[in-house]
C-alpha positions in Angstrom: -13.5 -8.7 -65.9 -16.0 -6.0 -64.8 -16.9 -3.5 -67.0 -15.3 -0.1 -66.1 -18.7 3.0 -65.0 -19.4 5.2 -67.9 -18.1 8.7 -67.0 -21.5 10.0 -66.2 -22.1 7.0 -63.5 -18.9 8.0 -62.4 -19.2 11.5 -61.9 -23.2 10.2 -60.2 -21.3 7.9 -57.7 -18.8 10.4 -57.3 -21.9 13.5 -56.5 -23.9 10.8 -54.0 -20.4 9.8 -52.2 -20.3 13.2 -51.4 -24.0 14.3 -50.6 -23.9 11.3 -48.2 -20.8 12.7 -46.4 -22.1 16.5 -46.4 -25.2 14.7 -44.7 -23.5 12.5 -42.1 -21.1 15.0 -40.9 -23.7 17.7 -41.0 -25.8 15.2 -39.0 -22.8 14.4 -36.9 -22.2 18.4 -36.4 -25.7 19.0 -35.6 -26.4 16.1 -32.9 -22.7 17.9 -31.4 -24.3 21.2 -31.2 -27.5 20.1 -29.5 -24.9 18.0 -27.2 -23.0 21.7 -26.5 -26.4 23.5 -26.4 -27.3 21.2 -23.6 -24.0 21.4 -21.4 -23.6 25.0 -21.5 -27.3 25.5 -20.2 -26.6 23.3 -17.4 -23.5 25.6 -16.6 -25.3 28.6 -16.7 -27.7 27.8 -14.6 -25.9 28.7 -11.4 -25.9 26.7 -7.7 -25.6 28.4 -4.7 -21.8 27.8 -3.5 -21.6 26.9 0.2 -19.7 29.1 2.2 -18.6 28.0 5.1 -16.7 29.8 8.3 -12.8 30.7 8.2 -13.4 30.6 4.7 -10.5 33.0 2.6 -11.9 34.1 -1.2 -8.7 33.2 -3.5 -8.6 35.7 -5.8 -7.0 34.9 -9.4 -6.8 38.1 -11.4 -5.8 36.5 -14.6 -9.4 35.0 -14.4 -10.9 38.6 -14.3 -11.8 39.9 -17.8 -13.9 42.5 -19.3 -16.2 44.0 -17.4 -19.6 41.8 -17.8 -19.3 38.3 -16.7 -18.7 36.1 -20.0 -21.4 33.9 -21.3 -21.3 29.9 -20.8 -20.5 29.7 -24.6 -17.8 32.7 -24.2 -16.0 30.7 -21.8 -16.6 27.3 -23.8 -14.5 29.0 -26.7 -12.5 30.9 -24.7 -10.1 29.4 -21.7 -12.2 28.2 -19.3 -14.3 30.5 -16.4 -14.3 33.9 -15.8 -15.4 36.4 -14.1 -16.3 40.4 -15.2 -14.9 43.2 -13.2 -18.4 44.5 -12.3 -18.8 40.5 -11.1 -15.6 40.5 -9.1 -15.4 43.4 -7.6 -19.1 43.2 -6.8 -18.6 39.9 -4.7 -15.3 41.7 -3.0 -17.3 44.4 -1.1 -19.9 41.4 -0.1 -17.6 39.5 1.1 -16.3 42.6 3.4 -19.4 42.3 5.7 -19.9 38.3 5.3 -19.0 37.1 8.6 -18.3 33.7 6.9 -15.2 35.1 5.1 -11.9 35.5 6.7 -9.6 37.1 4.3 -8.6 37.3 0.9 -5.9 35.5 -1.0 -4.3 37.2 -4.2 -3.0 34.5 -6.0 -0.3 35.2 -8.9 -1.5 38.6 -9.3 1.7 39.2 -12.0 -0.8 37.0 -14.8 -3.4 39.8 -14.9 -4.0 41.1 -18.6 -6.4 43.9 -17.1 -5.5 47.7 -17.9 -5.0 50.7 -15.5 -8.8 51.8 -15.0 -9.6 48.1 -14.6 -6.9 47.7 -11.8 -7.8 50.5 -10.0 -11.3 49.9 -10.2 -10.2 46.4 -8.6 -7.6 47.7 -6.1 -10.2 50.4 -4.6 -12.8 47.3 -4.2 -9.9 45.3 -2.5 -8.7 48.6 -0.3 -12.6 49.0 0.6 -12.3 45.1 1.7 -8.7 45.7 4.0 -10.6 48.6 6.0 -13.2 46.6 7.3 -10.7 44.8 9.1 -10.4 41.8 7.1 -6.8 41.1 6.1 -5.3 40.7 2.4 -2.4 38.3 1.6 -0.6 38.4 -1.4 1.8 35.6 -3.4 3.0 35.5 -7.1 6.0 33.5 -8.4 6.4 37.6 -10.3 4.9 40.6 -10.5 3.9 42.2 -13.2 3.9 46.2 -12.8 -0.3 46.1 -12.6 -0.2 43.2 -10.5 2.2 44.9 -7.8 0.1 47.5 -8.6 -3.0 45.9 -7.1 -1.2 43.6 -4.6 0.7 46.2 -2.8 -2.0 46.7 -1.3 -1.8 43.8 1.0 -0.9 43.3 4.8 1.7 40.6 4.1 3.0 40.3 0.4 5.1 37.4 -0.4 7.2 36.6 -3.5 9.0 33.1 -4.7 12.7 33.0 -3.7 13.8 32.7 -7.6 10.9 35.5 -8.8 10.8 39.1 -9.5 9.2 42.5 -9.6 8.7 44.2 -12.8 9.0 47.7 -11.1 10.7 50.4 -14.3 8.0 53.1 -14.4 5.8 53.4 -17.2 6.9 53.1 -21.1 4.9 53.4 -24.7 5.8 51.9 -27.7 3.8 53.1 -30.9 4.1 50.7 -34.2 4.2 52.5 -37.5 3.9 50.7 -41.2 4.4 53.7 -43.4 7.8 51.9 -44.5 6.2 48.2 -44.7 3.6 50.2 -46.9 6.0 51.7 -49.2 7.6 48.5 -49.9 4.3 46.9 -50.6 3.0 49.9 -52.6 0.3 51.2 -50.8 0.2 54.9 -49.6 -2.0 55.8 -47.0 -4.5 59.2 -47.6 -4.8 60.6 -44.2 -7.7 63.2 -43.3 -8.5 65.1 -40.3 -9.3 68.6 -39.2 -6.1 71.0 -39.4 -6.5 71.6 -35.9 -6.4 68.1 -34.4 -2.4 67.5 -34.4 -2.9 65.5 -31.0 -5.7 62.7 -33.2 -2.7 60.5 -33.9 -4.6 57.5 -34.7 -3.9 57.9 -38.7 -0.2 58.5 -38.1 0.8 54.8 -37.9 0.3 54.7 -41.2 2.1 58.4 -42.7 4.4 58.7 -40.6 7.6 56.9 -39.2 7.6 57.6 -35.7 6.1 60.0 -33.2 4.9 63.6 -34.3 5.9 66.3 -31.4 2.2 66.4 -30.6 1.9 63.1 -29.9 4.6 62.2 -28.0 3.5 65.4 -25.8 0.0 63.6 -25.1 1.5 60.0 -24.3 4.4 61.4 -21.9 2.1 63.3 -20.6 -1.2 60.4 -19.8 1.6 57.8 -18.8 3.0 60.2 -16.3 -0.1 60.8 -15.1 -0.8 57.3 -14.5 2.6 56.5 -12.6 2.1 59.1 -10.0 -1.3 57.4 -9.4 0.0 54.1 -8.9 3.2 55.5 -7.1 0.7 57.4 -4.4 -0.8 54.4 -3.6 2.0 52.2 -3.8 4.0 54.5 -1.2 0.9 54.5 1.2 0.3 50.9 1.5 4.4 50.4 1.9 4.9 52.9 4.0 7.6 54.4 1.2 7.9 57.8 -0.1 7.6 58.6 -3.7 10.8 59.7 -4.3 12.2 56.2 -3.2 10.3 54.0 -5.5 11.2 56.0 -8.7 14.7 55.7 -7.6 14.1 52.2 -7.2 12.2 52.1 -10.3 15.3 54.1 -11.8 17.6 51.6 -11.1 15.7 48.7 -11.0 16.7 47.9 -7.6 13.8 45.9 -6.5 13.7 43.8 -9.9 15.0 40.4 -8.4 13.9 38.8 -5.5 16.1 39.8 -3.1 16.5 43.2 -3.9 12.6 43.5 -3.7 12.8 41.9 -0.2 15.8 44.6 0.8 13.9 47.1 -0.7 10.5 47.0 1.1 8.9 46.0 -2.3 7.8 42.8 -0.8 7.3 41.7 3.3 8.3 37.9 2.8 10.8 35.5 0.3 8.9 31.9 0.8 7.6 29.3 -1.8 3.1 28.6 -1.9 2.9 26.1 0.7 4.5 28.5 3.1 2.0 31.4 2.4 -1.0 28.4 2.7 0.5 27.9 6.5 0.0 31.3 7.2 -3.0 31.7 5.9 -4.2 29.1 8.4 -1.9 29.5 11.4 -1.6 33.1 11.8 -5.2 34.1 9.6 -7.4 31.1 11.0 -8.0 30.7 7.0 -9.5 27.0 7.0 -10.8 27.3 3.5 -9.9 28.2 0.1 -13.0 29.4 -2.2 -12.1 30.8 -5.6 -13.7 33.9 -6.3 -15.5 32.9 -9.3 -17.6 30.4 -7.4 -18.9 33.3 -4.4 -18.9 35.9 -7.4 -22.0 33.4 -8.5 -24.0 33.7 -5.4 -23.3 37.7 -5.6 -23.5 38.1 -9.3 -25.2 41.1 -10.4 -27.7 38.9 -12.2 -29.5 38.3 -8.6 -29.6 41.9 -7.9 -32.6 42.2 -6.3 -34.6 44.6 -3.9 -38.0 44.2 -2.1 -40.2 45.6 -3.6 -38.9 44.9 -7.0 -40.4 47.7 -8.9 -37.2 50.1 -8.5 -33.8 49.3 -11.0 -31.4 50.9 -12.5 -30.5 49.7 -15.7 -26.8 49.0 -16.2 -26.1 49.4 -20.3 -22.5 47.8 -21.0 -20.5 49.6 -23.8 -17.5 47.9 -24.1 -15.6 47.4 -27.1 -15.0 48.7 -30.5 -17.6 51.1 -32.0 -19.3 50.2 -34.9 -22.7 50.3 -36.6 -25.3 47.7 -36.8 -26.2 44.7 -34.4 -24.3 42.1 -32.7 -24.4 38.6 -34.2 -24.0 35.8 -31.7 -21.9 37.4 -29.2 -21.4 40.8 -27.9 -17.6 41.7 -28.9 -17.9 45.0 -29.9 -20.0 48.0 -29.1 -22.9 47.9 -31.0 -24.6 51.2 -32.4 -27.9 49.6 -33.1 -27.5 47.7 -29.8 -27.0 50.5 -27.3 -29.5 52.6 -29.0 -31.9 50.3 -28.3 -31.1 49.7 -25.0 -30.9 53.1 -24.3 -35.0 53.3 -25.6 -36.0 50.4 -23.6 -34.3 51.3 -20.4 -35.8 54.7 -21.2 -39.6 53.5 -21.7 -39.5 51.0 -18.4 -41.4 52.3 -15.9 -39.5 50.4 -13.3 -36.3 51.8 -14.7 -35.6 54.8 -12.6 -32.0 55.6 -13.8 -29.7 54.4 -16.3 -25.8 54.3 -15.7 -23.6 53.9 -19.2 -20.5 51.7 -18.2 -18.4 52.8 -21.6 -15.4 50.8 -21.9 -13.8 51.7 -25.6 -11.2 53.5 -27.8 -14.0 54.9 -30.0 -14.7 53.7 -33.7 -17.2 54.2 -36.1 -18.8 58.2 -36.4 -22.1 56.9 -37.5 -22.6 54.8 -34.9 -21.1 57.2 -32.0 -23.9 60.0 -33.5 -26.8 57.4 -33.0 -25.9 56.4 -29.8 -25.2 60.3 -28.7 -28.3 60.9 -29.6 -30.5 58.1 -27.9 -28.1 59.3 -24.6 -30.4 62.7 -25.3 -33.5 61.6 -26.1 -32.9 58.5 -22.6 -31.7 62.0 -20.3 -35.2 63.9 -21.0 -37.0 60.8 -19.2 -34.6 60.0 -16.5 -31.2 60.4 -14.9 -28.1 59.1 -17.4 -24.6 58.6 -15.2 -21.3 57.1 -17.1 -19.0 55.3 -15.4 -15.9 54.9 -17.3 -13.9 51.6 -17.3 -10.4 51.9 -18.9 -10.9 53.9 -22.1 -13.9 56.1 -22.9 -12.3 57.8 -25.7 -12.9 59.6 -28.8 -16.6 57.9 -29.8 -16.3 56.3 -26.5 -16.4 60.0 -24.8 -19.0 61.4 -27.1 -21.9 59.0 -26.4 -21.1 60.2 -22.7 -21.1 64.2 -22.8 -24.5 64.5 -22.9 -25.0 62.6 -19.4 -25.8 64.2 -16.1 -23.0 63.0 -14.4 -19.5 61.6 -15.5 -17.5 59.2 -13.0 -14.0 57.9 -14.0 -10.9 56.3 -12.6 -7.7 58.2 -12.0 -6.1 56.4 -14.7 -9.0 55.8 -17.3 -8.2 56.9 -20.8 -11.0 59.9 -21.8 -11.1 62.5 -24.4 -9.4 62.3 -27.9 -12.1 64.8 -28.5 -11.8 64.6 -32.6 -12.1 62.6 -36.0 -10.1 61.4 -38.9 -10.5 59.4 -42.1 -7.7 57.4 -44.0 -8.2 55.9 -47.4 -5.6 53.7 -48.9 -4.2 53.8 -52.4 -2.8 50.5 -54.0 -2.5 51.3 -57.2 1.4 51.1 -57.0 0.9 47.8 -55.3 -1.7 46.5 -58.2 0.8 47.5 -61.3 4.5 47.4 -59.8 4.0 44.3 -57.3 1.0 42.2 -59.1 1.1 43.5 -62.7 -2.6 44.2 -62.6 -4.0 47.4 -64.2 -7.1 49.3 -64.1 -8.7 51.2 -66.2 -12.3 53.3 -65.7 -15.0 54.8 -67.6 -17.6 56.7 -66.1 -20.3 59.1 -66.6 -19.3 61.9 -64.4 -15.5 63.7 -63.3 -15.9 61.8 -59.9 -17.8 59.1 -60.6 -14.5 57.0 -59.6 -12.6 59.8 -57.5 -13.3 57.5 -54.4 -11.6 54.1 -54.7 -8.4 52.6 -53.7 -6.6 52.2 -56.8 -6.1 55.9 -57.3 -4.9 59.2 -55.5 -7.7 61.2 -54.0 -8.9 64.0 -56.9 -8.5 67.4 -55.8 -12.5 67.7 -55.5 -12.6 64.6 -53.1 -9.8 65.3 -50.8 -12.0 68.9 -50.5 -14.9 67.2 -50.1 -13.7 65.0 -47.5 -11.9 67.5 -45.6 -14.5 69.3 -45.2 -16.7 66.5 -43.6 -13.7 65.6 -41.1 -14.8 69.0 -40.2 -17.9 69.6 -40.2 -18.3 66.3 -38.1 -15.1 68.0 -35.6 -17.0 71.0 -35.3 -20.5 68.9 -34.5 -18.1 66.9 -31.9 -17.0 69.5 -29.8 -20.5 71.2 -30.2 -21.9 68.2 -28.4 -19.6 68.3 -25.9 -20.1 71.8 -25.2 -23.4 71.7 -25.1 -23.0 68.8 -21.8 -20.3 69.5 -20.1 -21.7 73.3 -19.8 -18.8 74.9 -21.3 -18.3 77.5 -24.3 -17.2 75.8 -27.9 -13.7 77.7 -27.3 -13.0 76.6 -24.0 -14.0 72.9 -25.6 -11.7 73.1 -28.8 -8.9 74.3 -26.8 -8.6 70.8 -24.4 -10.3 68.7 -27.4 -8.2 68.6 -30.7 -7.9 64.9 -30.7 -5.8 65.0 -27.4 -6.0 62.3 -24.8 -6.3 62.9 -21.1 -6.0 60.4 -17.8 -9.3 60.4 -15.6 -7.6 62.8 -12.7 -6.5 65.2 -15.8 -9.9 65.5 -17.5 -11.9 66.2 -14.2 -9.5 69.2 -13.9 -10.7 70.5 -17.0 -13.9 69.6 -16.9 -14.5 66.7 -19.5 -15.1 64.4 -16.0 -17.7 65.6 -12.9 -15.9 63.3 -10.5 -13.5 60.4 -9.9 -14.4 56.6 -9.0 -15.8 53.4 -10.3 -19.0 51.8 -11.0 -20.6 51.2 -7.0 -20.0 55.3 -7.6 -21.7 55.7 -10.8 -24.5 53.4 -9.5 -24.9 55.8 -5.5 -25.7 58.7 -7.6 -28.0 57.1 -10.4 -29.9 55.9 -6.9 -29.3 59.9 -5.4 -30.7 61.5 -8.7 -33.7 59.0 -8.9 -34.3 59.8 -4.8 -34.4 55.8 -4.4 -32.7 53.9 -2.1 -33.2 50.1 -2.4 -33.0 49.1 -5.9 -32.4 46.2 -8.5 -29.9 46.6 -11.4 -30.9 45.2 -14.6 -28.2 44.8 -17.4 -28.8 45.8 -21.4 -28.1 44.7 -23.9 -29.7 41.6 -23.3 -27.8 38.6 -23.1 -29.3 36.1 -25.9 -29.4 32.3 -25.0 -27.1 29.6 -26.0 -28.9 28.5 -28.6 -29.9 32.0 -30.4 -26.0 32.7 -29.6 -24.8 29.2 -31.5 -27.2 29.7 -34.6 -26.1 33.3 -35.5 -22.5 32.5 -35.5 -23.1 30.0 -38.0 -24.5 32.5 -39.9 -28.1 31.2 -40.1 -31.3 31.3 -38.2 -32.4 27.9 -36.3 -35.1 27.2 -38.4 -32.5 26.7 -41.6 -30.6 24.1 -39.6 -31.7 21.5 -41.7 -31.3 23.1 -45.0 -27.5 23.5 -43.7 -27.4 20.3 -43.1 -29.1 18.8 -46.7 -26.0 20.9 -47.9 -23.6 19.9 -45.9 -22.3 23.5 -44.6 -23.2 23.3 -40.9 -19.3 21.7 -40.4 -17.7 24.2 -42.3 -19.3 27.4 -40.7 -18.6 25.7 -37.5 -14.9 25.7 -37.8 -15.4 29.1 -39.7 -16.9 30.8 -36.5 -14.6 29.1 -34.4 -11.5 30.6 -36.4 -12.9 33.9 -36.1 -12.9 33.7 -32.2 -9.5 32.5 -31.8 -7.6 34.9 -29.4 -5.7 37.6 -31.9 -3.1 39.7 -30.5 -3.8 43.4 -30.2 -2.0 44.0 -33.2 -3.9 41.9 -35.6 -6.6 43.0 -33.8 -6.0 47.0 -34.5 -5.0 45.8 -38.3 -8.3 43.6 -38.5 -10.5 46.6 -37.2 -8.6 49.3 -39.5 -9.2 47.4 -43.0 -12.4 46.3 -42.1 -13.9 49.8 -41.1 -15.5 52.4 -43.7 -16.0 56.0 -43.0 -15.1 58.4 -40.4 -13.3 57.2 -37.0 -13.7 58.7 -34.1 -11.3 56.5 -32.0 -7.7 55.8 -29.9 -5.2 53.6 -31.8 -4.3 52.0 -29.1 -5.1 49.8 -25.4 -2.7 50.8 -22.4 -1.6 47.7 -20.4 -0.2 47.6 -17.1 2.5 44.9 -18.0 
């Protein structure tokens, strides 16, 4: 009978069993990564896609997201290719004057997940496409309001014989947790400038449902929108206005054949019926998705002859927050933009700089920085913004100081304002978790700003009068840019949101249109004519983009893998870019965000 390990050459056997499984699946993990490093660089290195005659582009909205083109390791984690708006609608107006393509195919436009500055932007590239004489056929098994939106567009638009048309006018729902938070003991310190009823981003959590103010401001931006996309809807369909909100009314053109009867759609048929027109009645002897010619036009090969004139094309899309981006760009990075604002500022081949902004706002630290750098970039050389769907709050203070504004009808702008919130869980610590806490400290306030206590009347003063002070630096700034006088500023800021066709009434916006807009008069202002675009921030390889998700630097690979951590942070970073739904995202962003906010609480889709 063998003679049973000591408990110390147990507990050795038992420490080596696992070092030599932390080093084979580290091993394992690492020879996987250099695998995945390898693939995605042969996928981003692009081929020329052959076009060939009668060809018809087959345009997929639900694989348009964002506005810059995703990375190879984006789409890797993500669902497959993509392309960005600036991509797709780039490729559209090429394809206008290609003689090689015939027509364009909007396939299942109803799957879109874009928003209404997005869509338009989209539509005007596709209505720029139909007046060169090229014809547009559209087909979706349902369309979502956006989709129809965009597709209605089209010389012959076809729906399945069991589909529909989500065609009710336009709706907003606003969440609010201020009961869930009472029942979990947590009550929400809300702080903003007495004046800025309309900055309803703090409300979600104080109140329980909409204050007068803000339901003024969302009836009146939704409204707004709907008589943009009614406008357009009623030219291409030859119906008045009057007739689709009655239809929209009753929802009269919700099931197939009511959409037929009611001139929402040309044609009840199934795919294969809409292919045989395509080629019979279009000559369309080729399908080429639009991904693949979006490669050959992608912004990337922007080019011109004598390749010492660009314009430097800074993306700002996302959440505002402070610091630098770490693996990918999801958010809008302060230290990121501000130093793509210098470097675009200090090329000498850089002759103008558009600002694509494309956020709700965020962070007040980081919106001053990059304000700022807009300033110091504008005493060198032109600075145009070209708003995407939202350019609001922190979003629309980095662009005030810019020569020119440009944004769509139905981009979200202003929410010219700031507010604070602080949470205090000291109900939730002793009624739901038993847990006390008690403080010493040296001075009266030495604790007056944590979570587990009411704001002292000494900290709520001090903090209201930062909200503002920073308010009154806010609309200051946008004084100073737009060329208006503070008063006439405060009176159309106070945290109050305005569509794209609103705010150029008023003056926050110098004119309306998308990015090919924004980009003619960075050219006009430079006196330039043939130019190449080059894009900032800079897009960091595969590998630099692999190693700072994992949370370390290439050259500590191995050390990770001694310990037996590579696997972990691997599934770790993985987790982290799972697709989260807008709520968790809003939550997420809320909790994890410190000091002021100067931003929208919410994304407007077009479902």
């Amino acid at each position: 009978m063998k003679k049973p390990l000591s408990f110390g050459m147990t507990m050795l056997a038992s420490a080596l069993g696992v070092f030599i499984v932390s080093i084979v699946s580290g091993l394992l993990m690492f020879i996987i990564m250099i695998a995945m490093v390898a693939s995605l660089g042969s996928m981003s290195t692009t081929e020329v896609t052959p076009v060939r005659k009668g060809t018809f582009l087959a345009v997929d909205l639900g694989r348009i997201s964002g506005d810059r083109t995703p990375t190879a390791l984006m789409m890797s984690l993500g669902e497959g290719k993509s392309t960005g708006l600036v991509d797709a609608t780039r490729a559209i107006r090429a394809a206008a004057s290609d003689d090689r393509i015939s027509g364009i195919y909007l396939k299942d436009p109803g799957t879109s997940t874009l928003s209404w500055g997005s869509l338009t932007e989209l539509r005007d590239a596709l209505q720029a496409f139909r007046d060169s004489g090229k014809p547009v056929v559209a087909y979706a098994t349902g369309y979502s309001q956006g989709g129809y939106y965009v597709a209605s567009l089209a010389d012959r638009l076809c729906l399945h014989p069991a589909g529909m048309v989500d065609f009710r006018g336009m709706g907003a729902e606003v969440m609010y947790y201020k009961e869930l938070l009472d029942k979990l003991g947590v009550d929400m310190q809300l702080i903003r400038p007495e004046s800025c009823s309309y900055k309803s981003a703090g409300e979600v959590y104080t109140l329980t449902h909409m204050s007068a103010a803000n339901r003024e401001q969302i009836r009146a931006y939704i409204s707004s929108i709907w008589r943009t996309a009614i406008e357009a809807i009623a030219y291409n369909r030859n119906l008045d206005s009057e007739r689709l909100n009655t239809i929209a009314d009753n929802l009269s053109g919700y099931l197939a054949d009511d959409a037929k009867r009611s001139g929402l759609v040309d044609a009840l048929c199934f795919e294969e019926d809409v292919r045989g027109v395509l080629k019979n009645q279009y000559a369309g002897k080729h399908l080429l998705p639009l991904d693949k010619y979006a490669a050959n036009h992608s912004i990337k090969k922007s080019g011109n002859p004598t390749g010492n004139q660009t314009i430097a094309l800074i993306y700002a899309e996302g959440n505002v927050v402070d610091g630098t981006s770490r693996g990918m760009n999801t958010a809008v990075y302060g230290d990121d933009i501000v130093r793509a604002l210098r470097q675009a500022a200090a090329d000498k081949a850089v002759k103008a700089i558009v600002l694509r902004v494309n956020s709700p706002g965020g962070q007040a630290t980081a919106s001053e920085s990059m304000t700022h750098a807009v300033r110091q970039a504008r005493e060198k050389k032109p600075v145009i913004v070209s708003m995407g769907d939202l350019a609001a709050s922190a979003g629309y203070e980095m662009s005030c100081l810019a020569d020119v504004i440009v944004a769509q009808p139905t981009t979200i702008t202003g929410s010219i304002g700031v507010f604070g919130t602080l949470p205090n869980v000291g109900r939730l610590m002793r009624q739901k978790l038993g847990l006390n806490i008690d403080t010493v400290s040296t001075n009266r306030n030495a604790n007056a700003l944590n979570i587990f206590r009411p704001l002292s009347p000494t900290a709520m003063a001090m903090m209201e009068r930062n909200v503002e002070d920073f308010y009154k630096v806010f609309v200051g700034r946008v004084a100073e840019g737009r060329g208006m006088t503070y008063d006439a500023v405060h009176q159309i800021a106070r945290g109050r949101v305005w569509t794209g066709v609103d705010a150029k009434q008023i003056g926050l916006v110098d004119t309306l249109g998308g990015l090919d807009l924004a980009l003619a008069i960075a050219a006009e202002r430079a006196g330039i004519k043939d130019y190449g675009i080059k894009e900032f921030p800079k897009e960091k390889d595969t590998w630099t983009q692999i190693s700072e998700l994992l949370g370390e630097q290439v050259d500590d690979d191995l050390d990770l893998l001694a310990k037996g951590r590579l696997a972990l942070r691997w599934r770790t970073a993985k987790k982290h870019l799972a697709p989260l739904s807008r709520l968790e995202q809003d939550l997420l962003y809320v909790t994890e965000t410190e000091g002021l906010q100067a931003r929208i609480p919410f994304l407007l889709l077009a479902d």
